[in-house]
N, CA, C, O and CB atoms as a CASP TS submission, in Angstrom:
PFRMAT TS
TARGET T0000
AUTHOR 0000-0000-0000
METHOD Language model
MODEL 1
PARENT N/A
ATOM      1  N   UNK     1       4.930  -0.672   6.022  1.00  0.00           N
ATOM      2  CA  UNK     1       3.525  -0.917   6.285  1.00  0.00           C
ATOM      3  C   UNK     1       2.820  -1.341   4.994  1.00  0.00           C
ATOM      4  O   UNK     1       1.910  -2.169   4.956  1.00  0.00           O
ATOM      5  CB  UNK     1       2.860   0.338   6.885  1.00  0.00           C
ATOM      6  N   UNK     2       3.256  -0.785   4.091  1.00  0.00           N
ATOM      7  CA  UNK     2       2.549  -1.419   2.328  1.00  0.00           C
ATOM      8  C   UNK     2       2.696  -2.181   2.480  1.00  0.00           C
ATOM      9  O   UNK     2       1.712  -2.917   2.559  1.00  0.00           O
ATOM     10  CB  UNK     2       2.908  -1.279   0.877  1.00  0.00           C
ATOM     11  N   UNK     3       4.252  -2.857   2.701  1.00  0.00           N
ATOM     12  CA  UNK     3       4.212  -4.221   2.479  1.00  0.00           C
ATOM     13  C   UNK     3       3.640  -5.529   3.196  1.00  0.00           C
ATOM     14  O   UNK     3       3.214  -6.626   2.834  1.00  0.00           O
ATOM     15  CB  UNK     3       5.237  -4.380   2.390  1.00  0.00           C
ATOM     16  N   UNK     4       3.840  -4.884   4.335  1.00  0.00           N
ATOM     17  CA  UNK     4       2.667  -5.934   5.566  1.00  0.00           C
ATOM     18  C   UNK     4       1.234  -5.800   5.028  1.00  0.00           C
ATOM     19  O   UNK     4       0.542  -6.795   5.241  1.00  0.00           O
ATOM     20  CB  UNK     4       2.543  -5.208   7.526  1.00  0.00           C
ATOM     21  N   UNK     5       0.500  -4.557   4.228  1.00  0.00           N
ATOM     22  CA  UNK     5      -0.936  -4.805   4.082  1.00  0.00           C
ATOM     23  C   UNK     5      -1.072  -5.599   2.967  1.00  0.00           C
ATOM     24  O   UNK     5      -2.011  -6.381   2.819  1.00  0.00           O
ATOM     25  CB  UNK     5      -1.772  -3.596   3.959  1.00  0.00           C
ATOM     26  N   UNK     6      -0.152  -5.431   2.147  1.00  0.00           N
ATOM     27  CA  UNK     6      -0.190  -5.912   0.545  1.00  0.00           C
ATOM     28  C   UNK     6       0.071  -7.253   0.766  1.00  0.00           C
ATOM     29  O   UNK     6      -0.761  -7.841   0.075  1.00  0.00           O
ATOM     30  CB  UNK     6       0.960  -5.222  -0.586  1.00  0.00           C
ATOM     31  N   UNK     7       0.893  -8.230   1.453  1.00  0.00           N
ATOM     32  CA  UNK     7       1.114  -9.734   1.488  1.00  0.00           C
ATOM     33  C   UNK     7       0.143 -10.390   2.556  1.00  0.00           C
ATOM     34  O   UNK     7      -0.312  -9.765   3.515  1.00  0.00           O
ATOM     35  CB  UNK     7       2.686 -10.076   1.866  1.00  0.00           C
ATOM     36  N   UNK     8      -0.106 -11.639   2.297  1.00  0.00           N
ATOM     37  CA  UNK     8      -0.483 -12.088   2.907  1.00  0.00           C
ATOM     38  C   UNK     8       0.112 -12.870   3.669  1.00  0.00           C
ATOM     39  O   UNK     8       0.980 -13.606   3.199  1.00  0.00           O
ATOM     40  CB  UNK     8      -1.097 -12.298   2.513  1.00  0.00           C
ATOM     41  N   UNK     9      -0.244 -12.909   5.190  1.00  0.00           N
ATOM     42  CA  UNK     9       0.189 -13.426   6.059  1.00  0.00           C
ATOM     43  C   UNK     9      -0.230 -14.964   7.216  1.00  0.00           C
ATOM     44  O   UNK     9      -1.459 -14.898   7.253  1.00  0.00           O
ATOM     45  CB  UNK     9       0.231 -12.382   6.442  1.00  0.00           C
ATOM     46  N   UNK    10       0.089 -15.918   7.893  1.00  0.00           N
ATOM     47  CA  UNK    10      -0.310 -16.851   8.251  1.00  0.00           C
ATOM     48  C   UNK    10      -1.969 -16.584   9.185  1.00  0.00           C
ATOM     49  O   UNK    10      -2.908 -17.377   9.247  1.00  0.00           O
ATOM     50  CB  UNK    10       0.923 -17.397   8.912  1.00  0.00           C
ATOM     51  N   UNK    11      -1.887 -15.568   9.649  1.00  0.00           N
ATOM     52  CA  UNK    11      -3.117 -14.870   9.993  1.00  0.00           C
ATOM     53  C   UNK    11      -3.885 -14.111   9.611  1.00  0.00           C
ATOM     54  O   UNK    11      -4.886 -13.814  10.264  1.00  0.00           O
ATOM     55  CB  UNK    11      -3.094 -14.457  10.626  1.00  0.00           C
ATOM     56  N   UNK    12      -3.436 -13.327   7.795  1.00  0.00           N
ATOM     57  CA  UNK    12      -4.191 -12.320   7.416  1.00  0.00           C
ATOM     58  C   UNK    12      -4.530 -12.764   6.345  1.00  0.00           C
ATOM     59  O   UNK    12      -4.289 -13.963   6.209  1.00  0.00           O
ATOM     60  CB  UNK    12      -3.710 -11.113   7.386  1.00  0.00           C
ATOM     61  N   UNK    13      -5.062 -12.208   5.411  1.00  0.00           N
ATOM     62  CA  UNK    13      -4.972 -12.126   3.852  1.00  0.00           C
ATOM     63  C   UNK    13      -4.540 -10.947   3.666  1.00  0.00           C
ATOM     64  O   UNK    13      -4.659 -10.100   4.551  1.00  0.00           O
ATOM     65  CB  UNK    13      -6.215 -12.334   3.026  1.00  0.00           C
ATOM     66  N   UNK    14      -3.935 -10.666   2.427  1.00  0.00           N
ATOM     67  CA  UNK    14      -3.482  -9.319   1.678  1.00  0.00           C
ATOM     68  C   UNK    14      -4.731  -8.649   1.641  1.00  0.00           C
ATOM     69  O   UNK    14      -5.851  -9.037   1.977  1.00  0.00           O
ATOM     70  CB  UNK    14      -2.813  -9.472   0.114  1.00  0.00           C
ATOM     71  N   UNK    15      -4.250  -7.340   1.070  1.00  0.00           N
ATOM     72  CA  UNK    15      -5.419  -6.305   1.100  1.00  0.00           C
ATOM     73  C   UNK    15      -5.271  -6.258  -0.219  1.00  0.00           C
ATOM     74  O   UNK    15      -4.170  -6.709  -0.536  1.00  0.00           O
ATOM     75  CB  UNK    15      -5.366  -4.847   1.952  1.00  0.00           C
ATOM     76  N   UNK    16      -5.884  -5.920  -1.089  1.00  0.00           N
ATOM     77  CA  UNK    16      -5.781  -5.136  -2.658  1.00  0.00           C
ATOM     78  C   UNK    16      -5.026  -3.938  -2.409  1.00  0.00           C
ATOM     79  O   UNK    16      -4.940  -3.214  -1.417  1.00  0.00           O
ATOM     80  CB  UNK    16      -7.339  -4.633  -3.410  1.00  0.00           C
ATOM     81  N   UNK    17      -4.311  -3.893  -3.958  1.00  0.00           N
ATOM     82  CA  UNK    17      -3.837  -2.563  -3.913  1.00  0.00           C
ATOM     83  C   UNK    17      -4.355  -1.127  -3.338  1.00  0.00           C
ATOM     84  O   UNK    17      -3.871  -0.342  -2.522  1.00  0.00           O
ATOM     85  CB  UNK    17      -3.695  -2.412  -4.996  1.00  0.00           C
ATOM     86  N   UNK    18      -5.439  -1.125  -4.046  1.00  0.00           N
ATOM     87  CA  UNK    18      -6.675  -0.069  -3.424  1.00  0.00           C
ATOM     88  C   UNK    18      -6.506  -0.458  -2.317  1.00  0.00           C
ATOM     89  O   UNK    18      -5.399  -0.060  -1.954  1.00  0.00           O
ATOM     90  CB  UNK    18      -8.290  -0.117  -3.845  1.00  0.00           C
ATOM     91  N   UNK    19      -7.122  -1.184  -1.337  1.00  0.00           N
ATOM     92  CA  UNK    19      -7.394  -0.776  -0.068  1.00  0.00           C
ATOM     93  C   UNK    19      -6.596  -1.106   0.489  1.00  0.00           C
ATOM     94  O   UNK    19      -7.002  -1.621   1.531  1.00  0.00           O
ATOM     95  CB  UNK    19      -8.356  -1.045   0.490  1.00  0.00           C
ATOM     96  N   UNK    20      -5.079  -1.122   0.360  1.00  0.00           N
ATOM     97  CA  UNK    20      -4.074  -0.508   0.906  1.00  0.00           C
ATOM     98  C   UNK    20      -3.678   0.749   1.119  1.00  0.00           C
ATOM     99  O   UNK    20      -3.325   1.126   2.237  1.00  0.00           O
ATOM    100  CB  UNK    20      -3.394  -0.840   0.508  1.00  0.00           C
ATOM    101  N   UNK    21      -3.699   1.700  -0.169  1.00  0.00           N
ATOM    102  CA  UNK    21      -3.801   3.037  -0.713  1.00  0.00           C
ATOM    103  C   UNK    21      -4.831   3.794   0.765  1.00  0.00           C
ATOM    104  O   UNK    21      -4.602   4.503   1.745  1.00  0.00           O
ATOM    105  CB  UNK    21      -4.694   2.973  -2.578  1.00  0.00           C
ATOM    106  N   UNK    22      -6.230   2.975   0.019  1.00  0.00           N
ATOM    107  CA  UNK    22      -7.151   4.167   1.235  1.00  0.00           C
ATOM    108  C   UNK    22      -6.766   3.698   2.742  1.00  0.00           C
ATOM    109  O   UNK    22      -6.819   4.416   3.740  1.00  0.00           O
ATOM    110  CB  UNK    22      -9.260   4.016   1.127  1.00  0.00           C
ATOM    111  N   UNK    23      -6.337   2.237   2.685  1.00  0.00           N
ATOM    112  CA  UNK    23      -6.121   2.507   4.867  1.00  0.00           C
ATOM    113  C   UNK    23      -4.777   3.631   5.386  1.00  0.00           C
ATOM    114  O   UNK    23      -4.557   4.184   6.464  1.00  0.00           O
ATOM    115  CB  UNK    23      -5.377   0.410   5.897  1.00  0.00           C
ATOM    116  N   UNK    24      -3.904   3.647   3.793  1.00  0.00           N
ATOM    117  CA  UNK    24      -2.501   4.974   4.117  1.00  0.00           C
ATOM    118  C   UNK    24      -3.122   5.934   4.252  1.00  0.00           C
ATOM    119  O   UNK    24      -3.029   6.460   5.361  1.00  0.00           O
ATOM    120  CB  UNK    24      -1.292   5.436   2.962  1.00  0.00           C
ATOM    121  N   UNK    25      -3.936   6.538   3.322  1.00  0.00           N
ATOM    122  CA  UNK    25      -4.398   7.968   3.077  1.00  0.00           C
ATOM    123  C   UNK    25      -5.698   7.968   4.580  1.00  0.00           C
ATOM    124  O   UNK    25      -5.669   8.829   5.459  1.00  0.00           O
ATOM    125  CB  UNK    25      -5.210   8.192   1.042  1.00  0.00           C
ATOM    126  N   UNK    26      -6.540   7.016   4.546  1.00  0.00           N
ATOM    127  CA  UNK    26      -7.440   7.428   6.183  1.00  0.00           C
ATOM    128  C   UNK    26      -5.670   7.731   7.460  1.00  0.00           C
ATOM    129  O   UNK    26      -5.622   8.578   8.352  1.00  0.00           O
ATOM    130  CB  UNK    26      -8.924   5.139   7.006  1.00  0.00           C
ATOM    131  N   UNK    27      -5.077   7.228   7.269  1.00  0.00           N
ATOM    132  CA  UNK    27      -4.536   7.618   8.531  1.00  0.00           C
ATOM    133  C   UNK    27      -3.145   8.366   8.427  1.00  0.00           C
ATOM    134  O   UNK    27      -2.194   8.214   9.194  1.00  0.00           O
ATOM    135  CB  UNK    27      -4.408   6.379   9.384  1.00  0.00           C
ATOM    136  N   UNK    28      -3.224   9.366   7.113  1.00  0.00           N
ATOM    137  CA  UNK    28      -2.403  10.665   7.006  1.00  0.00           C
ATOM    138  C   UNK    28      -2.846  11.229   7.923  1.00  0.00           C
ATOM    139  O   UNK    28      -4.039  11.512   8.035  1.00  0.00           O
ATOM    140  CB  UNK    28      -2.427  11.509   5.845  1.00  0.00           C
ATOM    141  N   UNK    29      -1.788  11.548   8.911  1.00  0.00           N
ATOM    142  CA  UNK    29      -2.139  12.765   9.569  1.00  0.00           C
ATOM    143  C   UNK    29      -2.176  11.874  11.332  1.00  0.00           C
ATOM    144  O   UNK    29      -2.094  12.402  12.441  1.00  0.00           O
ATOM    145  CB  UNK    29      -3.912  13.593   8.781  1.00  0.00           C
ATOM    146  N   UNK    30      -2.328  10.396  10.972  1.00  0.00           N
ATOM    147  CA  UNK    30      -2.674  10.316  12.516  1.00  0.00           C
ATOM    148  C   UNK    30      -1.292   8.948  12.980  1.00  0.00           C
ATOM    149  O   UNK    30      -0.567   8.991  13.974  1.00  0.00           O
ATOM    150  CB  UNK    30      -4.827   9.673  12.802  1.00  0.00           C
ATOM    151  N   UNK    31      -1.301   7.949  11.981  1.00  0.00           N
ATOM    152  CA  UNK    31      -0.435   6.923  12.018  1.00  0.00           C
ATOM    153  C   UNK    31       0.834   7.238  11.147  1.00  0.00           C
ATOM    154  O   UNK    31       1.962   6.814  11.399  1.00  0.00           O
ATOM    155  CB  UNK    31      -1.144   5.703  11.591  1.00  0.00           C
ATOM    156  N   UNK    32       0.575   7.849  10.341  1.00  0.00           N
ATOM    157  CA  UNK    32       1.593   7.972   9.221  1.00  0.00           C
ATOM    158  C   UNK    32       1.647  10.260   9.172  1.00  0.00           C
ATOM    159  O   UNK    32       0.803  11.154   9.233  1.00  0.00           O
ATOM    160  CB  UNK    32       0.652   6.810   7.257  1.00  0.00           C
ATOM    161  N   UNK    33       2.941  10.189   9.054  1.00  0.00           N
ATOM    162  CA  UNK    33       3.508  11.613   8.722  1.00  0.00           C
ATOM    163  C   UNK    33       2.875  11.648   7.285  1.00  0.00           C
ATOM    164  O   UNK    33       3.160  10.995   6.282  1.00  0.00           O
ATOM    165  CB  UNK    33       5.358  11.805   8.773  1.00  0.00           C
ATOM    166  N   UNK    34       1.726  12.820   7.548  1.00  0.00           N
ATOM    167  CA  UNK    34       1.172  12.799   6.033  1.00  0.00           C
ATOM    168  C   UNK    34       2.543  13.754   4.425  1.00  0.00           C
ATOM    169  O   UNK    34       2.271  13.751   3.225  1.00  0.00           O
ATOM    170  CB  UNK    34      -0.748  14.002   6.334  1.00  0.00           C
ATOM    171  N   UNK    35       3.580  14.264   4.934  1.00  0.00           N
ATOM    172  CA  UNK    35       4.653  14.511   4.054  1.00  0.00           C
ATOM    173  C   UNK    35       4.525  12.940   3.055  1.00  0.00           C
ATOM    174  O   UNK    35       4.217  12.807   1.871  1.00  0.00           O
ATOM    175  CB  UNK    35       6.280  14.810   5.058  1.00  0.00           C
ATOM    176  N   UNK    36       4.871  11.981   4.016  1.00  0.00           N
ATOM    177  CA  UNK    36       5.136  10.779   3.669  1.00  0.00           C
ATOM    178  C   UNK    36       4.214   9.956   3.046  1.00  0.00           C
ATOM    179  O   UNK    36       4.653   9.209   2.172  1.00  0.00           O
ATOM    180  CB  UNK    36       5.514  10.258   4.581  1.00  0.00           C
ATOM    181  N   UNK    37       2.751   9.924   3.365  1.00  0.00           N
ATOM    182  CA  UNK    37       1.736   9.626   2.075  1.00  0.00           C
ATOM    183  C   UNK    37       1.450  10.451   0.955  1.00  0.00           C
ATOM    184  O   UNK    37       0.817  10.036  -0.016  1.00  0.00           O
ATOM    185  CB  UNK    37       0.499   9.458   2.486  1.00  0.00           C
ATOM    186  N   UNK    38       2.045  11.998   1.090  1.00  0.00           N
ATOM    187  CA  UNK    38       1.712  12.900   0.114  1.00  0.00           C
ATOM    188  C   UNK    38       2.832  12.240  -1.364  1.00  0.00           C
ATOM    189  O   UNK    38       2.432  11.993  -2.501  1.00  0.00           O
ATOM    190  CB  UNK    38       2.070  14.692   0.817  1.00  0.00           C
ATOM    191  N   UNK    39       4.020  12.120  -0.923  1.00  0.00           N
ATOM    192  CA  UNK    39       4.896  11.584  -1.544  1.00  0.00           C
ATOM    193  C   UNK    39       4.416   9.885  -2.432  1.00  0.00           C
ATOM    194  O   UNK    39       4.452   9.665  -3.643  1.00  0.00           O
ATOM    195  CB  UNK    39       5.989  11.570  -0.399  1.00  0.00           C
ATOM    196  N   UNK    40       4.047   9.039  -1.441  1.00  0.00           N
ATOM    197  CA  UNK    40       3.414   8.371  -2.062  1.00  0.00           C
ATOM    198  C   UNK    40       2.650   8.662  -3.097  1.00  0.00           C
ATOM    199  O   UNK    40       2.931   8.231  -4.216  1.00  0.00           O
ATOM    200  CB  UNK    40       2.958   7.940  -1.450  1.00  0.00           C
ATOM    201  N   UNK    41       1.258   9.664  -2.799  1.00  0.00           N
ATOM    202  CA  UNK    41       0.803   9.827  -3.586  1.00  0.00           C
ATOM    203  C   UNK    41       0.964  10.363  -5.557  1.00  0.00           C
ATOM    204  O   UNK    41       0.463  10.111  -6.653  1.00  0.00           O
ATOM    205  CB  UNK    41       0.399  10.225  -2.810  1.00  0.00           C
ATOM    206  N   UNK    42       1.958  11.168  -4.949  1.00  0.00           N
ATOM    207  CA  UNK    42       2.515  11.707  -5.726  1.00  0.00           C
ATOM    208  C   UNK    42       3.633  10.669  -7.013  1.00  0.00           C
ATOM    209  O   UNK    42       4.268  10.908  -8.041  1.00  0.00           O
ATOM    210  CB  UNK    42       3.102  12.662  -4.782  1.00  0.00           C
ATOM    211  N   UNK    43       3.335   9.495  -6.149  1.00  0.00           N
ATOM    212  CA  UNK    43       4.347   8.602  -7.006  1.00  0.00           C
ATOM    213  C   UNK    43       3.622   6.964  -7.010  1.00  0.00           C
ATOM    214  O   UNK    43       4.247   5.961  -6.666  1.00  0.00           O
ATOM    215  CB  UNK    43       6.129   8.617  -6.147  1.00  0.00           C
ATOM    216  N   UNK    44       2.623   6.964  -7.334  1.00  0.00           N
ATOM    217  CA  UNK    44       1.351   5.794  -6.867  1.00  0.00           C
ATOM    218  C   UNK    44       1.440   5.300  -8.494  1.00  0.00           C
ATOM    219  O   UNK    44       0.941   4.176  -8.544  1.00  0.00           O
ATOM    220  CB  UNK    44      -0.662   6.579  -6.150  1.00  0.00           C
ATOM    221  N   UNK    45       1.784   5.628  -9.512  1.00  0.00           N
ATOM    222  CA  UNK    45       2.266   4.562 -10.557  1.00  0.00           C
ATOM    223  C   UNK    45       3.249   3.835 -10.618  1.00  0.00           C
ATOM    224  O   UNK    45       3.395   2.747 -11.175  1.00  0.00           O
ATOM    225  CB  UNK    45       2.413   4.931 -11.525  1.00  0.00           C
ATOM    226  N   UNK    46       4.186   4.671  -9.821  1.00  0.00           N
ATOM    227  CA  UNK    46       5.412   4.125  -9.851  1.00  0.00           C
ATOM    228  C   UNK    46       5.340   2.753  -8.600  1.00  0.00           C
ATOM    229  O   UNK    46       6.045   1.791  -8.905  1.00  0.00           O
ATOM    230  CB  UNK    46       6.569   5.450  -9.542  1.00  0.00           C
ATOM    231  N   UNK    47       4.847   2.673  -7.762  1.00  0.00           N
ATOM    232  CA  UNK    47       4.512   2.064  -6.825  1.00  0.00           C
ATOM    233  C   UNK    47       3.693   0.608  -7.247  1.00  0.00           C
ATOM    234  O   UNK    47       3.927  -0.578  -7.012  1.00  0.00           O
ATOM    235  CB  UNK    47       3.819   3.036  -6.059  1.00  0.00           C
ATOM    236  N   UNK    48       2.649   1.307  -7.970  1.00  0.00           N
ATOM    237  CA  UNK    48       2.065   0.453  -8.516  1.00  0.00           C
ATOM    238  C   UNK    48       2.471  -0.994  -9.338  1.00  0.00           C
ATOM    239  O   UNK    48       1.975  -2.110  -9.486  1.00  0.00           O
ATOM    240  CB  UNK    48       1.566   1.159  -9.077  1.00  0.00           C
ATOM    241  N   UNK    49       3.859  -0.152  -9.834  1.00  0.00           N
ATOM    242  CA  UNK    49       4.782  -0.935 -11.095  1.00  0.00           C
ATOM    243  C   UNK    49       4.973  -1.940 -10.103  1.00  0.00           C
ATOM    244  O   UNK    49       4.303  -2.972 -10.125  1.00  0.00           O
ATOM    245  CB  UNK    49       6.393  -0.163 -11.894  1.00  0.00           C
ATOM    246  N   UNK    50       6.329  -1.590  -8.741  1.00  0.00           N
ATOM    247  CA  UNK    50       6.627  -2.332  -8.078  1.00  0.00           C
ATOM    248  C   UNK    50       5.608  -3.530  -7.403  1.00  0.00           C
ATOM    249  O   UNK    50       5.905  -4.723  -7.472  1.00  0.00           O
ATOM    250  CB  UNK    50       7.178  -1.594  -7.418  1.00  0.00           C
ATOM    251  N   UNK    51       4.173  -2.960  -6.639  1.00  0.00           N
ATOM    252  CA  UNK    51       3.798  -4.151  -6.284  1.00  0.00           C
ATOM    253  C   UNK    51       3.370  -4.895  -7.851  1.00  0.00           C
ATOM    254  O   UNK    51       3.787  -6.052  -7.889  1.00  0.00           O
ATOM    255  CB  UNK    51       2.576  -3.994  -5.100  1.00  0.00           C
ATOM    256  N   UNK    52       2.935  -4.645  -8.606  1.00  0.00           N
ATOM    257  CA  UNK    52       2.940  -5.451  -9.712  1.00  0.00           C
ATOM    258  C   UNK    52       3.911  -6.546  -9.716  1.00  0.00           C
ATOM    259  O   UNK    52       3.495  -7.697  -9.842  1.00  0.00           O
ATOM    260  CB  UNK    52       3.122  -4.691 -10.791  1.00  0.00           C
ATOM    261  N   UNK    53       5.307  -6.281  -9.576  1.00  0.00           N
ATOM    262  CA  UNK    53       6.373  -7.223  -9.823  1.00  0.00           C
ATOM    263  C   UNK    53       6.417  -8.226  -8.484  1.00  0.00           C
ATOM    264  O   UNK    53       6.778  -9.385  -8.693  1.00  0.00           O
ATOM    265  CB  UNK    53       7.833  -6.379 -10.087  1.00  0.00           C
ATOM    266  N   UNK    54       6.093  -7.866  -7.226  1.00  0.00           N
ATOM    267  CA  UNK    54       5.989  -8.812  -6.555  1.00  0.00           C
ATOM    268  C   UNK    54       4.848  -9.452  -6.327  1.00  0.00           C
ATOM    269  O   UNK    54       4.931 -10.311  -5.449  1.00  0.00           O
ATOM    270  CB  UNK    54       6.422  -8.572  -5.707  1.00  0.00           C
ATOM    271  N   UNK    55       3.491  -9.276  -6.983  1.00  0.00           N
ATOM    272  CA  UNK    55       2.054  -9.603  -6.510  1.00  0.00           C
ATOM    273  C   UNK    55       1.501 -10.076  -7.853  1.00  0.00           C
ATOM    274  O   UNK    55       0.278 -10.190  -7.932  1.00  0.00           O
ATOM    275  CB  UNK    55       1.150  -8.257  -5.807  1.00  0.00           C
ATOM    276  N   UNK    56       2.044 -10.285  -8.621  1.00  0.00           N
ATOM    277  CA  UNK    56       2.212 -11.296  -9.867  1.00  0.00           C
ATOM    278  C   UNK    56       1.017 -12.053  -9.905  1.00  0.00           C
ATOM    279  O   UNK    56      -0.031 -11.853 -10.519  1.00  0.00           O
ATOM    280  CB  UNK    56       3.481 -12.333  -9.776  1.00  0.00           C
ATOM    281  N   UNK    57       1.407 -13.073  -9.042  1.00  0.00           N
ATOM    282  CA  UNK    57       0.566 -14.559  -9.178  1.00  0.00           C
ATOM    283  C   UNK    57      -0.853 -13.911  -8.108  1.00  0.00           C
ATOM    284  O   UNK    57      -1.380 -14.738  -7.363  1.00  0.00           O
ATOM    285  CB  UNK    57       1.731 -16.390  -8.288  1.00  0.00           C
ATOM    286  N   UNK    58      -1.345 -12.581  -8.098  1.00  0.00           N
ATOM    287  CA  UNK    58      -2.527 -11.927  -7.216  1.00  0.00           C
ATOM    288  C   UNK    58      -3.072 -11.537  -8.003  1.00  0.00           C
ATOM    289  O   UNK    58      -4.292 -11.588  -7.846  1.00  0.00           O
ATOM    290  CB  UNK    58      -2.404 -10.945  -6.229  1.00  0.00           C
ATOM    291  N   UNK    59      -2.677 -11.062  -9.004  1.00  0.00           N
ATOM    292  CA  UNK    59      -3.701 -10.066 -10.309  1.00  0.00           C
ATOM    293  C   UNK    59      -4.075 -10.527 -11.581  1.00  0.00           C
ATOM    294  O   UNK    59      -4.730  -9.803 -12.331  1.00  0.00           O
ATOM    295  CB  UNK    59      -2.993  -8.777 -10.853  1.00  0.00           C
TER
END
């Protein structure tokens, strides 16, 4: 799901990093197993690194 919000698509635009982050964290608990955004959270530099390396030519 990061990665579908984070790229852009023939019908969408990407989201920013940030408001990728807050549409995970609004729907801990309802779309997403919040274990599984807690973890994220818990590792959101490291994450960060990665979309960095693919979102290059965005920032």
């Amino acid at each position: 799901v990061f990665d579908a919000l984070t790229s852009k698509r023939p019908y969408k635009d990407a989201f920013s990093f940030e408001k990728s982050i807050e549409i995970l964290k609004s729907e801990s608990g309802k779309s997403f197993d919040p274990r599984i955004i807690d973890c994220l959270m818990r590792n959101l530099d490291g994450f960060y690194e990665l979309y960095k390396q693919f979102h290059l030519e965005e920032l």
